[in-house]
C-alpha positions as CSV (number, residue, x, y, z in Angstrom):
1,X,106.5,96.1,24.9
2,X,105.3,93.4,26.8
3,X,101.6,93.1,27.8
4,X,100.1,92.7,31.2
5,X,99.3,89.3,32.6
6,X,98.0,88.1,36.2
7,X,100.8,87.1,38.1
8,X,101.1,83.3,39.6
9,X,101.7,81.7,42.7
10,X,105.3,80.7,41.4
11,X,105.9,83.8,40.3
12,X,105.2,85.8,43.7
13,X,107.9,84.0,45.2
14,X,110.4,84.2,42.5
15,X,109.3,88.5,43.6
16,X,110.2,87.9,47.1
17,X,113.5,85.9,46.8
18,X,114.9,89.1,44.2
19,X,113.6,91.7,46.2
20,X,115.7,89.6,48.9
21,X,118.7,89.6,46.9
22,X,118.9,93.2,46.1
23,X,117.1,93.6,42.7
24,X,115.6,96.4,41.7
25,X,112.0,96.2,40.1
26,X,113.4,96.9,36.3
27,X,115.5,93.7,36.7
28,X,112.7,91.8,38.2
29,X,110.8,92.5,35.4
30,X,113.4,91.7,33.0
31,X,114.3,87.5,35.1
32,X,110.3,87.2,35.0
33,X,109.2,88.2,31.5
34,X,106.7,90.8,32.8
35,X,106.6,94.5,31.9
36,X,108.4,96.5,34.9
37,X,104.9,98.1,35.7
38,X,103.9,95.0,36.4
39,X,106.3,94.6,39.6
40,X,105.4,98.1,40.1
41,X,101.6,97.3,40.3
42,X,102.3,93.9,42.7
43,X,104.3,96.2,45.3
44,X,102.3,98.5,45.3
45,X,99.2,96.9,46.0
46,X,100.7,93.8,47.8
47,X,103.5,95.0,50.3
48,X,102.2,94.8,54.4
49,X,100.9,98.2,55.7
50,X,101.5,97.3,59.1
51,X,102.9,95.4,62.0
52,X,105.7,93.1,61.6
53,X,105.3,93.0,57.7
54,X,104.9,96.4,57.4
55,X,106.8,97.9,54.1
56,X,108.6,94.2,53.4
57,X,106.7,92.4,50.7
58,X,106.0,88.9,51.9
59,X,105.0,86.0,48.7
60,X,102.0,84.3,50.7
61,X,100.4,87.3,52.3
62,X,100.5,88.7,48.8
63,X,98.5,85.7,47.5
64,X,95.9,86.1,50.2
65,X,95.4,89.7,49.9
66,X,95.0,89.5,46.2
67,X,92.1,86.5,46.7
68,X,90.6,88.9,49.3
69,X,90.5,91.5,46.8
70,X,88.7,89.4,43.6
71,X,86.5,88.1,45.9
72,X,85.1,91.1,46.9
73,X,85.0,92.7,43.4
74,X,81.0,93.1,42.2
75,X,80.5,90.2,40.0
76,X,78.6,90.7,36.6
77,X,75.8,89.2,36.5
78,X,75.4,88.2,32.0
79,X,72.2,88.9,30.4
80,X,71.2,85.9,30.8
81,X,68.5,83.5,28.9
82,X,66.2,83.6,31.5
83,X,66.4,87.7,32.0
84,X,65.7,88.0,27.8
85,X,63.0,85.8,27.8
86,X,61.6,87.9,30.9
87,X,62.7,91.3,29.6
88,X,60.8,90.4,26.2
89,X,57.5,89.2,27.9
90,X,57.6,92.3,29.5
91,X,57.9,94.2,26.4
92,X,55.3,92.4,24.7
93,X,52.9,91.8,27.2
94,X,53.2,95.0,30.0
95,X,54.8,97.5,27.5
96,X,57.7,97.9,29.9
97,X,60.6,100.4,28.6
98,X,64.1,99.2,29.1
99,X,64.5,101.6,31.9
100,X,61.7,100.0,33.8
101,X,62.4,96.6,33.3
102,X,65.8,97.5,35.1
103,X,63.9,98.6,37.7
104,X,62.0,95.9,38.2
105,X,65.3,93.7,38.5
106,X,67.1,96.4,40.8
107,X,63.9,95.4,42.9
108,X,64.4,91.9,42.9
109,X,68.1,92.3,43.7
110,X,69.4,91.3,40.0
111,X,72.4,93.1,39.4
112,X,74.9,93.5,36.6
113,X,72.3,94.1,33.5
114,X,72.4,98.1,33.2
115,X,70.2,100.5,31.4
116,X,72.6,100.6,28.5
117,X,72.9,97.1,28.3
118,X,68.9,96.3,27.5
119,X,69.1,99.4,24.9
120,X,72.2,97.3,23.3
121,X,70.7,93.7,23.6
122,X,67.4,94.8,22.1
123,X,69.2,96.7,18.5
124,X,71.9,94.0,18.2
125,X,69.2,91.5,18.9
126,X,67.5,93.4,15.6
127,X,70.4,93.3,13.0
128,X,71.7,89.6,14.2
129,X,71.6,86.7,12.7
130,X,72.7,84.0,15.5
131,X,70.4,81.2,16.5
132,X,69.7,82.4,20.1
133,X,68.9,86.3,18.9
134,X,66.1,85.3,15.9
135,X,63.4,84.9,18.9
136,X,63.8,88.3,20.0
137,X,64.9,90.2,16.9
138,X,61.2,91.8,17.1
139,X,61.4,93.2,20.2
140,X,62.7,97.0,19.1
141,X,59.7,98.3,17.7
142,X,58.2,98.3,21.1
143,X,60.8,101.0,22.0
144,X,58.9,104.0,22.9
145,X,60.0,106.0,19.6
146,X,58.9,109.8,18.8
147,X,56.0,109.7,16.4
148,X,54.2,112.5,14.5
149,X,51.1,113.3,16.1
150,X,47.5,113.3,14.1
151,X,44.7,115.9,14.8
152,X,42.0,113.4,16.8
153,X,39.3,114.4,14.2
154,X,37.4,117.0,12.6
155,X,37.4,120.1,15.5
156,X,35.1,122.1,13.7
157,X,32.5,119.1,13.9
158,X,33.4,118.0,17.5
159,X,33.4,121.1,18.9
160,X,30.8,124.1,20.0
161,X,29.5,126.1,22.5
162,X,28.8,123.8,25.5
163,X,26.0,125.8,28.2
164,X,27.7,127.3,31.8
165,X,31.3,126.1,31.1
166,X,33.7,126.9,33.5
167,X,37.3,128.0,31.7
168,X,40.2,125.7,33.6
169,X,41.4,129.5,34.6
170,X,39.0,129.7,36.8
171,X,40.0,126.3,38.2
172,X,41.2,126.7,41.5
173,X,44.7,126.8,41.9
174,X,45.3,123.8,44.6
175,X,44.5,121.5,41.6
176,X,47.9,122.6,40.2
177,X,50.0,121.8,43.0
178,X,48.7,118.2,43.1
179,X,49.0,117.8,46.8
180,X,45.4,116.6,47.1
181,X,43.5,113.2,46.0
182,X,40.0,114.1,43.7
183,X,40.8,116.0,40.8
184,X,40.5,114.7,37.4
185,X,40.9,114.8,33.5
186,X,38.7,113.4,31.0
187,X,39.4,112.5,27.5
188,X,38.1,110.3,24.7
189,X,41.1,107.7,22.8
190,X,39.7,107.3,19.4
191,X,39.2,103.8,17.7
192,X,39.8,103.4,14.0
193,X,38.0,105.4,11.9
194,X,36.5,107.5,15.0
195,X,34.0,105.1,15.3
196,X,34.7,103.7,18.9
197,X,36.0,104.9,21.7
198,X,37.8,104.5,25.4
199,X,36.7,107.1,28.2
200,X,39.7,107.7,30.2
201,X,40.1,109.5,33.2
202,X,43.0,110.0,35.3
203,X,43.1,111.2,38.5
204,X,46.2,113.9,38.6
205,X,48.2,113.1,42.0
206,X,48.3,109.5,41.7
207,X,47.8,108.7,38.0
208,X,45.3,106.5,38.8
209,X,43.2,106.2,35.6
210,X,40.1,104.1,34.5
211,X,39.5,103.2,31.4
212,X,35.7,102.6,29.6
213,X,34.3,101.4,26.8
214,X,32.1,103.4,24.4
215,X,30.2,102.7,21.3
216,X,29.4,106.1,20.7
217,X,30.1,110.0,20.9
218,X,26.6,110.7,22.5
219,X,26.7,113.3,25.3
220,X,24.1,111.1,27.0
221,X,26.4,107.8,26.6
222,X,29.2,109.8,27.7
223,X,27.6,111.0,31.0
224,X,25.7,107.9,31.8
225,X,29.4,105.9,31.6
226,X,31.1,108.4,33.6
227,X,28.6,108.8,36.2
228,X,28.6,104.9,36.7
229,X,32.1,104.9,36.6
230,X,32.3,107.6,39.5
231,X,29.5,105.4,41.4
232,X,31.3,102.1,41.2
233,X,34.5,104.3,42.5
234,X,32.5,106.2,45.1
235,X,31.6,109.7,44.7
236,X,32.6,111.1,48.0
237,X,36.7,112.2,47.3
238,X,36.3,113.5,43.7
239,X,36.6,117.3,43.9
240,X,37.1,118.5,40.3
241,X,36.4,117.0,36.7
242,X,38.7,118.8,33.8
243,X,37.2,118.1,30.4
244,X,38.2,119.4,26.7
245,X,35.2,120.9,24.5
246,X,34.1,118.2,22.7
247,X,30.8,118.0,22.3
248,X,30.8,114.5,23.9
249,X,30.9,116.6,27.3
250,X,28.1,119.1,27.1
251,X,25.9,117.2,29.7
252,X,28.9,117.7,32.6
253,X,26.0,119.7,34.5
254,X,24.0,116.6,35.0
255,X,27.3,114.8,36.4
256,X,28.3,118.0,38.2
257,X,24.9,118.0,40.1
258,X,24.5,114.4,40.5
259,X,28.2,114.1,42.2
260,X,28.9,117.1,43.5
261,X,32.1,118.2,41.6
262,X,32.9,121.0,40.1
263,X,33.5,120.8,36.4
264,X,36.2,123.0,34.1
265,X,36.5,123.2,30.4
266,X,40.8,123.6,28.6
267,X,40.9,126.4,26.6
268,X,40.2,125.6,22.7
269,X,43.1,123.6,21.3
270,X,45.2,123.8,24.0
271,X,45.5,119.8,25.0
272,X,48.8,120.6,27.4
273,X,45.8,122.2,29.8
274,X,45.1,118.6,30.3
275,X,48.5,117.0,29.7
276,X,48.0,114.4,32.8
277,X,45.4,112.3,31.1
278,X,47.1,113.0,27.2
279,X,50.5,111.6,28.7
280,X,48.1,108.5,30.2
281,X,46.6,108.1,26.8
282,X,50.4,107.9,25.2
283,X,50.9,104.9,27.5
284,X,47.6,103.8,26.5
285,X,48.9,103.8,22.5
286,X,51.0,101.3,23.5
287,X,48.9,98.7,24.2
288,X,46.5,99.9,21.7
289,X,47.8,101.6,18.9
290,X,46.2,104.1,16.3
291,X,43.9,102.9,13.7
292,X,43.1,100.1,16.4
293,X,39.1,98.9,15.8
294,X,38.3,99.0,19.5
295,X,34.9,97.7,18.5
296,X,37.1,94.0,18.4
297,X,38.7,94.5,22.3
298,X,37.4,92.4,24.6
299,X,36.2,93.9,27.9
300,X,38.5,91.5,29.5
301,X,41.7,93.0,27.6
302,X,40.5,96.6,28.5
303,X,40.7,95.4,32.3
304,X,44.0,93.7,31.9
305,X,45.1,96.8,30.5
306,X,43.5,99.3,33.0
307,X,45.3,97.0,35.2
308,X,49.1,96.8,33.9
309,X,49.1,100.6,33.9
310,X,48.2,101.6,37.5
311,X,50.5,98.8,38.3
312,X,53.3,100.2,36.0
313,X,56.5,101.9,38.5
314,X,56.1,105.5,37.7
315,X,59.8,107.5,37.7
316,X,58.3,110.6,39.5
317,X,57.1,108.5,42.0
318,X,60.5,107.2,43.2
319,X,59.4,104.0,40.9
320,X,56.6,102.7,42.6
321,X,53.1,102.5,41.0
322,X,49.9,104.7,40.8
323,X,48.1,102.2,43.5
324,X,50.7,102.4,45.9
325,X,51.1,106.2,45.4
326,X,47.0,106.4,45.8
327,X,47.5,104.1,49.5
328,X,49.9,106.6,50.5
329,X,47.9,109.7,49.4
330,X,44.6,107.9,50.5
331,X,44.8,108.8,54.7
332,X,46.0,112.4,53.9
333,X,43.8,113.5,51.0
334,X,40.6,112.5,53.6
335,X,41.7,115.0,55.6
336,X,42.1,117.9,52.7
């Protein structure tokens, strides 16, 4: 059976003339050295559809509807040099899946590298051996993979009665539908050995989340960091503070009463009650994984951090970030 090719110029012609002189498309097929399907294909694509031409197939307009047609076909754009090296300082540096890094291009109108094809690029990149592939051939393990999750520490040390807790039951039930700017989960990301800390807090519409160094567990630490975080931010649009029961916490009524917010306590082991700042922490891993001595980050990497994630395109948020959700939340939440 013969295979399909392109047909020519010279060949188009040859077409027209034996179409002219009565062949049928069988014995085209069989004076060109093309498959019969072939001829098919050509007419069928190529013969006029209207005015004088109409039904006759005519060699030169067939030419210059079949350049009309590959020049508007979407070109492929190859995964380029330049797109690896970007895609891999994005990986390495911002923590960027695959799917976001095709965002980012889709944004600045690169087309033709898919989802699919980053996936690819990264695992062959792993296995190969070739000369341009070695530079990246460490770039899978920042793949966001499922990993077995650790108890944060000894509960029945860390945690106790803390005085006039409010259950997150009681919470009221506005904070659920996150349609308002001001309500907010607090949780600790322990260092190695649980001897450091980050205090993170997220606000829940707009992910918007701060992260703060701490040396200690101390409930007075603790409070004295968050209430000059909540000062630097400005006290005025933060309605409600969601903490776990660590003991870390048990000064919330000093913070409550020096704000004016309304504090709420998760039920005991239950860490999907605060599941906004938990999934923040996850993202948080990346950048800083387990067993990490946070004692040795810099203050400066903690802000560049801080940084890359409220910057980072968010998928429920039609892919833009948590500061340009929070600027178009910010004119409606004044009014709630």
């Amino acid at each position: 059976m013969k295979k399909y090719r392109q047909l020519g110029l010279e060949q188009r012609y040859q077409i027209g003339a034996l179409l002219e002189a009565g062949k049928n498309r069988r014995e085209i097929a069989g004076i060109i050295g093309v498959h019969k399907s072939t001829i098919g294909r050509e007419l069928k694509r190529n013969i006029g559809s209207r005015g004088l031409h109409a039904g006759i197939y005519v060699p030169r307009l067939a030419v210059e509807k079949t350049k009309t047609r590959h020049g508007s076909k979407a070109k492929a754009i190859k995964l380029t040099k330049e797109l690896k090296d970007q895609a891999a300082s994005w990986l390495r540096k911002e923590q960027l899946s695959p799917e976001l890094i095709a965002v980012e291009w889709s944004f600045m109108d690169v087309e033709g590298v898919s989802l699919e094809c980053i996936y690819q690029w990264i695992w062959d990149s792993k296995k190969s051996h070739r000369k341009e592939d070695i530079a990246y051939r460490d770039l899978y393990p920042f793949l966001r993979h499922g990993r077995r999750r650790f108890k944060r520490g000894n509960y029945r040390n860390t945690r106790g009665t803390i005085k006039n807790r409010t259950s997150i039951e009681d919470r009221p039930k506005v904070v659920d539908k996150r349609e308002r700017l001001g309500d907010v989960e607090v949780d600790l990301m322990m260092g190695k050995d649980h001897k450091s800390a980050l205090l993170v807090m997220t606000e829940r519409t707009t992910l918007i989340t701060t992260l703060d160094f701490l040396s200690c567990k101390d409930s007075s630490v603790v409070e004295k960091i968050i209430n000059d975080r909540i000062t630097r931010m400005g006290s005025s649009w933060i309605k409600t503070m969601t903490f776990d029961n660590g003991k870390e916490f048990s000064k919330h009524e000093g913070i409550a009463e020096k704000h004016g917010v309304k504090t709420y306590f998760t039920r005991p082991y239950t860490s999907q009650d605060k599941g906004t700042v938990e999934n923040r922490i996850g993202l948080i891993r990346r950048f800083l994984p387990k067993r990490t001595d946070l004692n040795l980050i810099s203050q400066a990497r903690i802000r560049e951090i801080e940084r890359m994630i409220n910057n980072r395109r968010v998928r429920k948020f039609g892919y833009i970030s948590p500061i340009e959700k929070l600027k178009s939340t910010w004119p409606v939440a004044l009014m709630t």
